[in-house]
C-alpha positions as CSV (number, residue, x, y, z in Angstrom):
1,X,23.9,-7.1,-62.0
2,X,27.3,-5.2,-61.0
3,X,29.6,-7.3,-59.1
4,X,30.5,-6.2,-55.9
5,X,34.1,-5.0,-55.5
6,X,36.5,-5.8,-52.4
7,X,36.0,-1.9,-51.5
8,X,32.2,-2.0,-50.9
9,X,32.4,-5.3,-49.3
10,X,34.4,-2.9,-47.0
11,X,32.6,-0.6,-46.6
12,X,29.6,-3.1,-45.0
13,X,32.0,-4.7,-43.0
14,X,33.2,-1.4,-41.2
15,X,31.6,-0.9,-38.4
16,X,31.6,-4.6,-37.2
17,X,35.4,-5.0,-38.1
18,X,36.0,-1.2,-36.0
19,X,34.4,-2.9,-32.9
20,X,36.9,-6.0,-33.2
21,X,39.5,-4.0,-34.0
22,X,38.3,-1.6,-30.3
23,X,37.7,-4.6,-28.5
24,X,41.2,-6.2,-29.3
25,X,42.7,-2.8,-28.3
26,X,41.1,-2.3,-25.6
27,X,41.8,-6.2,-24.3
28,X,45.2,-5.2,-25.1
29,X,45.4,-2.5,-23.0
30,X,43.7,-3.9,-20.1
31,X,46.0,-7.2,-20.2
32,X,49.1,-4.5,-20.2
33,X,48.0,-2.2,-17.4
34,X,47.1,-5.5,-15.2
35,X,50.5,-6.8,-15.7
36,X,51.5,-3.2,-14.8
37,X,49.5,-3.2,-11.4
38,X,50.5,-6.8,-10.6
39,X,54.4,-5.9,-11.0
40,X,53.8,-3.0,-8.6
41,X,51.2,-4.5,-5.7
42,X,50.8,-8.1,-6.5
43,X,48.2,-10.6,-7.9
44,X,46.3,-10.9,-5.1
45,X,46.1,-6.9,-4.5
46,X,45.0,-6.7,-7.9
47,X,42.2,-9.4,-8.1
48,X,41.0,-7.6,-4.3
49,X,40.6,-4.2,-5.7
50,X,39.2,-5.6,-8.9
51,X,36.3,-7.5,-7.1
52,X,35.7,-4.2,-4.2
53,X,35.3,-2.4,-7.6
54,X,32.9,-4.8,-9.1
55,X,30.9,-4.9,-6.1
56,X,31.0,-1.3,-5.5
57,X,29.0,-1.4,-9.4
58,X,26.6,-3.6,-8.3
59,X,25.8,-1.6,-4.7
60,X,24.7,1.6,-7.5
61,X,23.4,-0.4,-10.0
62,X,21.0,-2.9,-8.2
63,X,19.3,-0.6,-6.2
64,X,18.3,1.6,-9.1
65,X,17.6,-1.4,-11.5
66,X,15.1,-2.3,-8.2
67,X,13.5,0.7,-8.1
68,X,12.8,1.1,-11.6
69,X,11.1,-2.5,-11.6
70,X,8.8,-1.5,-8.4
71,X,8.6,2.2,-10.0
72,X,7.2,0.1,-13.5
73,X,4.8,-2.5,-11.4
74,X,3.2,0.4,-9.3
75,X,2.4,1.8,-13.1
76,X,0.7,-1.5,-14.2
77,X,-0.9,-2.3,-10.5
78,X,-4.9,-1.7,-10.3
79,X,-7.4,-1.9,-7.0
80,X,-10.5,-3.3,-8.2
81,X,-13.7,-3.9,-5.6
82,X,-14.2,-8.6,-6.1
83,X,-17.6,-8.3,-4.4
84,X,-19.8,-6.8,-1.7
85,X,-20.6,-9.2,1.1
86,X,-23.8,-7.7,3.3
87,X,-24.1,-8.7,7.2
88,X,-20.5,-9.6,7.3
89,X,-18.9,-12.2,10.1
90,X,-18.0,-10.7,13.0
91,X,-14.5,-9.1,13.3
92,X,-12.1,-9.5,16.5
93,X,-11.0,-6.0,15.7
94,X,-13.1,-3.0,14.2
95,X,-11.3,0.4,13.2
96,X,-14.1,3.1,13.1
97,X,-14.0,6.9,12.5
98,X,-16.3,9.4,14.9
99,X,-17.9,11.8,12.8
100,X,-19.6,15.5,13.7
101,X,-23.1,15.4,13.9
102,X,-26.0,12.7,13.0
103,X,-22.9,10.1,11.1
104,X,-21.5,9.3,14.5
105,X,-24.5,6.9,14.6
106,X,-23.1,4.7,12.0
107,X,-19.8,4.3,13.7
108,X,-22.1,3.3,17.1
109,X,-24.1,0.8,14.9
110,X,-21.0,-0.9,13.6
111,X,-19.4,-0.9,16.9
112,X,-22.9,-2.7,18.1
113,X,-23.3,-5.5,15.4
114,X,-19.5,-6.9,15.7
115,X,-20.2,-7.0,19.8
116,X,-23.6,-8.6,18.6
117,X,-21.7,-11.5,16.9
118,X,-19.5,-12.4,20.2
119,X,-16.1,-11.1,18.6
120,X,-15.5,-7.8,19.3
121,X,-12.7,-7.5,21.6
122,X,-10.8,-4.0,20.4
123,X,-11.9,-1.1,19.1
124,X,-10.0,1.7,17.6
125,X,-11.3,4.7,17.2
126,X,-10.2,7.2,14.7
127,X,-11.3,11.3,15.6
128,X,-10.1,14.0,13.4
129,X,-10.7,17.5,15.8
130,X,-12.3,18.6,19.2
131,X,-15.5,18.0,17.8
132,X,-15.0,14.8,16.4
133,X,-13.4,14.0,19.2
134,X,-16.7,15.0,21.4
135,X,-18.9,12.7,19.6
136,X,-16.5,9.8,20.0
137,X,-16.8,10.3,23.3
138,X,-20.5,10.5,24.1
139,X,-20.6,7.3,22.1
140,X,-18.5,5.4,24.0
141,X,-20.4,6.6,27.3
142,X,-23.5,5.6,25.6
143,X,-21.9,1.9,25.3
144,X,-20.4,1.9,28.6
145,X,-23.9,2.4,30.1
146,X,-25.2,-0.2,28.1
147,X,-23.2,-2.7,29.9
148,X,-19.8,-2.0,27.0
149,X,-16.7,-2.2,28.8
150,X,-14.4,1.1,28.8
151,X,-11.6,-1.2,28.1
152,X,-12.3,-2.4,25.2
153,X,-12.0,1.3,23.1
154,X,-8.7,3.1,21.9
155,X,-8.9,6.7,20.9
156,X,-6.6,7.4,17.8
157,X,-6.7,10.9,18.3
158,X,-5.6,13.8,15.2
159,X,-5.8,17.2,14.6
160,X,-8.4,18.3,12.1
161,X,-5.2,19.2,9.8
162,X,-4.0,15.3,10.3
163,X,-7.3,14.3,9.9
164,X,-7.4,16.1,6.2
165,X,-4.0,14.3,5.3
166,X,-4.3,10.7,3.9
167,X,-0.8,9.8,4.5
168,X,-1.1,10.4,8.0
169,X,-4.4,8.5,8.2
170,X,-2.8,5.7,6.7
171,X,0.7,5.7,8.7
172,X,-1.8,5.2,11.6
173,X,-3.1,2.3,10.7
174,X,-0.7,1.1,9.5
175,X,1.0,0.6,13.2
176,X,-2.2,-0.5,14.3
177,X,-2.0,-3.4,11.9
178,X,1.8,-3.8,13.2
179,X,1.2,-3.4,16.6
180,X,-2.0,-6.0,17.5
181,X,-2.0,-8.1,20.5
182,X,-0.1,-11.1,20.7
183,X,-2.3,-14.1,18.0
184,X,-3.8,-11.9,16.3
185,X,-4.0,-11.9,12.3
186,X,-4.9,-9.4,10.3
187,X,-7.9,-10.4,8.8
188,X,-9.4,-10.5,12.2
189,X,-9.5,-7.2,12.5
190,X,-12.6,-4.7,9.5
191,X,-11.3,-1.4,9.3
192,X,-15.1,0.7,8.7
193,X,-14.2,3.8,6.6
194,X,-17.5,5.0,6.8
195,X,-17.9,8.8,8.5
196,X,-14.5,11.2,8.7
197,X,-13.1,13.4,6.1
198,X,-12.8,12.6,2.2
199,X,-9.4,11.8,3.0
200,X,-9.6,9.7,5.9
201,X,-11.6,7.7,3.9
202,X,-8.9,7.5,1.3
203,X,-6.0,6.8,3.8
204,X,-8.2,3.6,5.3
205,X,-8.6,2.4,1.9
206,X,-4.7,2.6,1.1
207,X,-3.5,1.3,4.5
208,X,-6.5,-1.9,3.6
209,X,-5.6,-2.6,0.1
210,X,-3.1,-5.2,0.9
211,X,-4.4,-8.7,0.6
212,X,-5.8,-10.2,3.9
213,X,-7.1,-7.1,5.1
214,X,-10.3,-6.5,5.6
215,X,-12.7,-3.2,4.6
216,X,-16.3,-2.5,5.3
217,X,-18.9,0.6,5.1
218,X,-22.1,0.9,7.1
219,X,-24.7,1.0,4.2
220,X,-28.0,3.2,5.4
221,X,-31.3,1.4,5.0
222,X,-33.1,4.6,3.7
223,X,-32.3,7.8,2.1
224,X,-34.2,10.9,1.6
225,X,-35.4,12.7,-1.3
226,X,-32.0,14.6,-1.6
227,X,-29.9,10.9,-1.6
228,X,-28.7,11.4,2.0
229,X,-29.1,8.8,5.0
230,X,-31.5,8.8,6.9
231,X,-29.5,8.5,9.8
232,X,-32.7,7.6,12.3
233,X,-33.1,4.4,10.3
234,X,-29.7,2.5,10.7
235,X,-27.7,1.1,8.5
236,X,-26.1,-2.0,8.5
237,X,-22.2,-2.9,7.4
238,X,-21.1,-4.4,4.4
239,X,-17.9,-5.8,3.5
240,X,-16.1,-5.0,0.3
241,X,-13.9,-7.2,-0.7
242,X,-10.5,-5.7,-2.6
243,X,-8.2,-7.8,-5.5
244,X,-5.3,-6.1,-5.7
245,X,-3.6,-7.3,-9.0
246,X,-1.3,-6.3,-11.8
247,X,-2.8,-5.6,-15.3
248,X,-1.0,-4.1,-18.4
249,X,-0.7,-0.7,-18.7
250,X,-3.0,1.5,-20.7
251,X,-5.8,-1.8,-20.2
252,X,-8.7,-0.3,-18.7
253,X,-11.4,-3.0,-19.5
254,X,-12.7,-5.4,-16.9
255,X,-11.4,-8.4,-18.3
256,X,-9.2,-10.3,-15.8
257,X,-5.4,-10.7,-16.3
């Protein structure tokens, strides 16, 4: 075996002996140009402007480090559905959507079995055009007759376009959420996302996914031939009970993490 000369031990060395080499340069000329500075403003100007610069770094830099790190746990985030829970308890606030046509029963129906169970105090009720806004109406004069009090109903009224937007959707319940009456909690209030558009449906979900919040759908007690409800039979609500946790990326199996 050759024995290795000084010139290729070197030649292995170089890159490791060119950062010393920068680095005691560089300290060099850092060490000079501070002495500089301090001749010309003072110590004390010089350690302030050094530290304003420093901070000014980490104003930029932590930020963007911050956003990155939510930007990464938004990637490896997943919704998944814990359980079902039929014939829920009663909620002290119910969010319900008036649909066109025969659907506005299950809104009604769900407004009836939380008022059933003693709780229901509010009632917000989300319409998405004239029409929708018609039916909501008509419902809630069918409760008042009934011996409902008016009072208890807020109309969360949109435009069919809002109405086909989920980020509107979910901005508005959203300040429903952050706007209840004084004691409140927000697991005291079901959000039903049964009836609407596709994409109210969507912007309920998104507003409920945070942990303590709670979600239900009126499930029908018969369907047709075709797989619709069979609106003239009822339905009764269930509650769906979200997990929201992080999971690796890329993991799609339903093993828990």
């Amino acid at each position: 075996m050759r024995r290795r000369s000084f010139l290729d031990r070197l030649q292995d060395t170089k890159r490791p002996l060119l950062f010393v080499l920068f680095t005691y340069v560089l300290g060099v000329a850092v060490g000079s140009a501070q002495t500089v500075l301090e001749s010309w403003f003072g110590a004390g100007r010089v350690a302030l402007f050094g530290a304003g610069v420093i901070l000014l770094l980490l104003a930029v830099e932590v930020p963007r480090r911050l956003v990155q790190w939510v930007q990464a746990m938004a990637q490896r985030s997943a919704l998944d559905v814990e359980k079902l829970v039929p014939n829920p308890p009663g909620h002290r606030g119910l969010i319900a959507v008036a649909s066109v046509g025969g659907g506005i029963s299950s809104a009604q129906q769900s407004i009836e079995y939380h008022l059933s169970k003693g709780t229901l105090e509010k009632c917000w009720i989300f319409t998405g055009g004239s029409e929708s806004e018609r039916r909501a109406q008509e419902m809630v004069s069918n409760l008042v007759r009934n011996g409902v009090s008016p009072n208890l109903f807020e109309y969360v009224k949109l435009t069919a376009e809002e109405a086909d937007n989920p980020d509107v959707i979910c901005e508005r319940v959203e300040a429903i959420f952050e706007s209840l009456p004084e004691g409140w909690s927000e697991d005291e209030v079901a959000a039903d996302y049964t009836g609407g558009t596709k994409s109210m449906t969507a912007g309920i979900v998104l507003a409920c996914a945070k942990p303590g919040r709670h979600l239900q759908f009126m499930k029908p007690r018969e369907y047709d031939q075709e797989g619709r409800a069979v609106y003239e039979k009822g339905s009764d609500p269930v509650l769906v009970d979200i997990n929201y946790k992080v999971r690796p990326v890329g993991r799609r199996t339903g093993a828990r993490v």
